[in-house]
C-alpha positions in Angstrom: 0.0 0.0 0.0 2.9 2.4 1.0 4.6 3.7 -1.8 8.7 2.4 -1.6 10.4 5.5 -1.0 9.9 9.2 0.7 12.2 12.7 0.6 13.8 13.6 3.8 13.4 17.5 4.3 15.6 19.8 6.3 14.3 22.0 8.4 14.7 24.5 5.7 12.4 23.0 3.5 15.1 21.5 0.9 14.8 17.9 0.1 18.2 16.6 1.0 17.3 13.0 0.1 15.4 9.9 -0.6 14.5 6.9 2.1 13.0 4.1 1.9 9.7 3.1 4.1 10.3 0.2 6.9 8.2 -2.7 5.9 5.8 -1.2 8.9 4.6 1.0 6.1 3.7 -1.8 3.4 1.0 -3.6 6.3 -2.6 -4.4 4.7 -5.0 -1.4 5.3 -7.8 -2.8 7.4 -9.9 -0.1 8.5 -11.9 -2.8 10.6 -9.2 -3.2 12.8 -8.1 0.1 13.4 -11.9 1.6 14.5 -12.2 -1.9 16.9 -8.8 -1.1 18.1 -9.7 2.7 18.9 -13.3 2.1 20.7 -11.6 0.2 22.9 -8.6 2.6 23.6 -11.3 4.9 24.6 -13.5 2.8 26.4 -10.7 1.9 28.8 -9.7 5.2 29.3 -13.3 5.7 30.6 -13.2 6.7 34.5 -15.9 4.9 36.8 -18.2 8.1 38.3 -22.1 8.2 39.9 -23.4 9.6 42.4 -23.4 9.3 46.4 -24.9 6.1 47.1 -27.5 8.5 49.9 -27.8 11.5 47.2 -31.7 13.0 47.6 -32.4 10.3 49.8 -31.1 12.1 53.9 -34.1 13.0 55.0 -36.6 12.3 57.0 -39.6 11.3 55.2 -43.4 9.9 55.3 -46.7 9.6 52.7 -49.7 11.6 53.7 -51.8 8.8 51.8 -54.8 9.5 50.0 -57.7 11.9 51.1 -55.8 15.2 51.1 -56.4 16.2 47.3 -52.6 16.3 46.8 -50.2 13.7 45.4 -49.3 10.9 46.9 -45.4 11.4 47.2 -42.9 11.3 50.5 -43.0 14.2 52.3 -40.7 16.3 55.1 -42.1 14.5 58.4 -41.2 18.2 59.5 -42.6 19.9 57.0 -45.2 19.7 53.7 -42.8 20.0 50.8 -42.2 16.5 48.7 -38.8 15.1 48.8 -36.6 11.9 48.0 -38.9 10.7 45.1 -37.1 11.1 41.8 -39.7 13.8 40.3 -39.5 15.9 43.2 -37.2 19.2 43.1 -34.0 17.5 45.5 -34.8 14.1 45.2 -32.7 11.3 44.4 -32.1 10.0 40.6 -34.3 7.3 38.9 -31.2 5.5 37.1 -28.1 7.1 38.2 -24.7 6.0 36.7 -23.1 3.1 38.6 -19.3 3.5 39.7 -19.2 -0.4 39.6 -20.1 -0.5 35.9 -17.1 -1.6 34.0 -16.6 -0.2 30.6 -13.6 -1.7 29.3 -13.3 -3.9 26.4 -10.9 -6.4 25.3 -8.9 -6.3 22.2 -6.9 -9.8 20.9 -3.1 -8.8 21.2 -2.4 -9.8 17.7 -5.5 -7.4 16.9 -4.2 -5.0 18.1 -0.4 -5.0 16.9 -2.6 -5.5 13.1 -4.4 -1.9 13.4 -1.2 -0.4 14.7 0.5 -1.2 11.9 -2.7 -0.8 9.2 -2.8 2.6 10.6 0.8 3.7 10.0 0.5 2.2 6.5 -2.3 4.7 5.7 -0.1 7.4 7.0 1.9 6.8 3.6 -1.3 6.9 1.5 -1.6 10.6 0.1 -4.9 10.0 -0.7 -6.4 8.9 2.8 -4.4 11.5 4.3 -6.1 13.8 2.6 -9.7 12.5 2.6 -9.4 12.5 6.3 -9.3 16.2 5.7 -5.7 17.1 6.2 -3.9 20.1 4.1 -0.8 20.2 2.8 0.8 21.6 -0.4 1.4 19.4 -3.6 4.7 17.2 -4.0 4.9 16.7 -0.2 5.2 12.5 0.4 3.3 11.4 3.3 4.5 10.5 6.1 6.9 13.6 5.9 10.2 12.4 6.6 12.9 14.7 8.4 16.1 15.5 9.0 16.8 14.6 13.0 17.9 18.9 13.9 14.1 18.5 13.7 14.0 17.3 17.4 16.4 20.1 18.8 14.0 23.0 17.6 12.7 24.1 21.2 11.1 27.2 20.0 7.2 27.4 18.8 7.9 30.0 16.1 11.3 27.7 14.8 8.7 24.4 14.8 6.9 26.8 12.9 8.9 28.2 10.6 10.3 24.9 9.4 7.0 23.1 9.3 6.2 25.8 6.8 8.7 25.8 4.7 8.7 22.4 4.5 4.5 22.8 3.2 2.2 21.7 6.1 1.5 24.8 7.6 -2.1 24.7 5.9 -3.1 21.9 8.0 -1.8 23.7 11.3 -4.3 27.1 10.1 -7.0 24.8 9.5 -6.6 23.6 13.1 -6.5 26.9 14.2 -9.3 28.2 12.7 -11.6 25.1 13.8 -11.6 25.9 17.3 -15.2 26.1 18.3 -17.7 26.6 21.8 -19.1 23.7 22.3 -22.8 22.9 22.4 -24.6 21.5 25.5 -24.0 21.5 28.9 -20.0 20.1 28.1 -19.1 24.3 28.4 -19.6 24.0 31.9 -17.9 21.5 32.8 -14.0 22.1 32.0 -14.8 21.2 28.2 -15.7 24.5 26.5 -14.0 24.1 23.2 -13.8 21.2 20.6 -10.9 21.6 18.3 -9.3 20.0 15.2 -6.9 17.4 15.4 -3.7 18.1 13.0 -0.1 16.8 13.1 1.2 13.8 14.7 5.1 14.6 15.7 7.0 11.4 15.4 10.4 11.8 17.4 12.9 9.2 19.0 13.5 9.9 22.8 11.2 11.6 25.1 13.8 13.4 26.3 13.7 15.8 22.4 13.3 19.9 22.9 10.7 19.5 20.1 8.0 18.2 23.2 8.9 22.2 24.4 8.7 24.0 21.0 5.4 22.4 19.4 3.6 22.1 23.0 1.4 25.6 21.8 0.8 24.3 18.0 -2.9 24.0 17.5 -4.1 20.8 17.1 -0.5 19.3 17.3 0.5 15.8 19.2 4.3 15.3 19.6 5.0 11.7 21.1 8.1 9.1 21.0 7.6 6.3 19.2 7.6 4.2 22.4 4.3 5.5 22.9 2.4 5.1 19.5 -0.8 3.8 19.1 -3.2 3.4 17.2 -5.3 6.1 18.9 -2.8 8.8 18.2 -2.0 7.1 14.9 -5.8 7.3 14.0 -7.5 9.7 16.2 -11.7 8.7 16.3 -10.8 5.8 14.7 -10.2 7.7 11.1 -6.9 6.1 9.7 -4.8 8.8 7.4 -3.0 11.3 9.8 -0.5 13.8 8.5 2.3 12.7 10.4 5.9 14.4 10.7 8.7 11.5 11.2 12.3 12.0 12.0 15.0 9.9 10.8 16.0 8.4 14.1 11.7 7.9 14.5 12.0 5.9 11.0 14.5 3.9 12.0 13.2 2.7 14.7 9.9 2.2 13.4 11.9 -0.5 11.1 12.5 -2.4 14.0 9.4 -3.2 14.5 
């Protein structure tokens, strides 16, 4: 599926050379795999949360009964306002989330080392990248392969700078500009704004200045490639993400 061989780019822009893709690259594309491999990324990252197990129910309660031309709910022994039943102003929840609920799903190991790989092989497909919605100017091979000085930039504007000279800068604007409020009650709860997701920065150590320079880039995830996925690899489960590699990145990719 991946095409054989990709320019390496300095972080001028220049193409200084040719590579070839690690056989990582060549894996069947099996879109399946990589959305069954995602769900359940997310469903484990789930956290357990309900309410108090005594919520609307701690206080002191009894029916009037029939008789009094008023409905029949609990009521304050101290007191005529309804309370505790679950249509009452302050009472307790009809079907409250359980805390012992357990979300997770399970995902064959083999699965799962499959997607991985089917997603990085539609990283190299310029045409999935770019269905998936991704900008970036014409003649640029996907993944974008570069030089390793790449890793040392620790300055947002140098990330910058090079990532538009090199011609994905597009796809950084249209991250930018598809910051938007969120509908619903999400905006009060520590969530107001859904964004676009747009480059995936492939280094080689964790320890790289390029985790301080590209920290502010809109949309941007920089990780080591000890801690790929497929999640990050196909964010939502949507395989094709533009994806910036270095050369040390690449080569250990190959030793997969």
């Amino acid at each position: 599926m991946a095409k054989n061989s990709v320019n390496v780019y300095s972080v001028k822009g220049d193409v200084v050379r040719s590579v070839e893709l690690p056989s990582a690259f060549a894996a069947e594309f099996r879109p399946d795999l990589i959305h069954r491999a995602v769900v359940a990324e997310q469903a484990n990252k789930r956290q357990p949360y309900g309410p108090s197990p005594t919520a609307g129910i701690r206080h002191s309660v009894s029916t009037w009964g029939k008789g009094r031309g008023v409905a029949r709910v609990q009521r304050l022994s101290q007191g005529s306002k309804a309370a505790e039943s679950p249509n009452n102003v302050g009472g307790r929840r009809a079907f409250p989330p359980k805390p012992e609920k357990d979300y997770s799903k399970k995902v064959n190991r083999k699965e799962r080392q499959k997607a991985r790989l089917s997603a990085l092989a539609a990283m190299a497909d310029e045409e999935i990248v770019r269905q998936r919605g991704h900008l970036f100017e014409e003649g640029v091979t996907t993944p974008v392969i570069v030089e390793d000085a790449f890793e040392s930039l620790s300055t947002t504007a140098e990330v910058y700078e090079a990532l538009d000279k090199i011609g994905v800068s597009a796809d950084l604007e249209r991250a930018k500009d598809g910051r938007k409020v969120r509908p619903g009650r999400g905006k009060m709860r520590s969530r107001r704004y859904k964004g676009k997701r747009s480059l995936l920065l492939v280094v080689s150590a964790q320890e790289a200045s390029l985790f301080k320079g590209a920290g502010n880039l809109p949309g941007v995830e920089i990780v080591s490639t000890d801690g790929l996925n497929t999640g990050r690899l196909a964010p939502g489960g949507m395989p094709g993400r533009l994806a910036v590699f270095s050369e040390s990145a690449l080569k250990k990719i190959g030793e997969w």
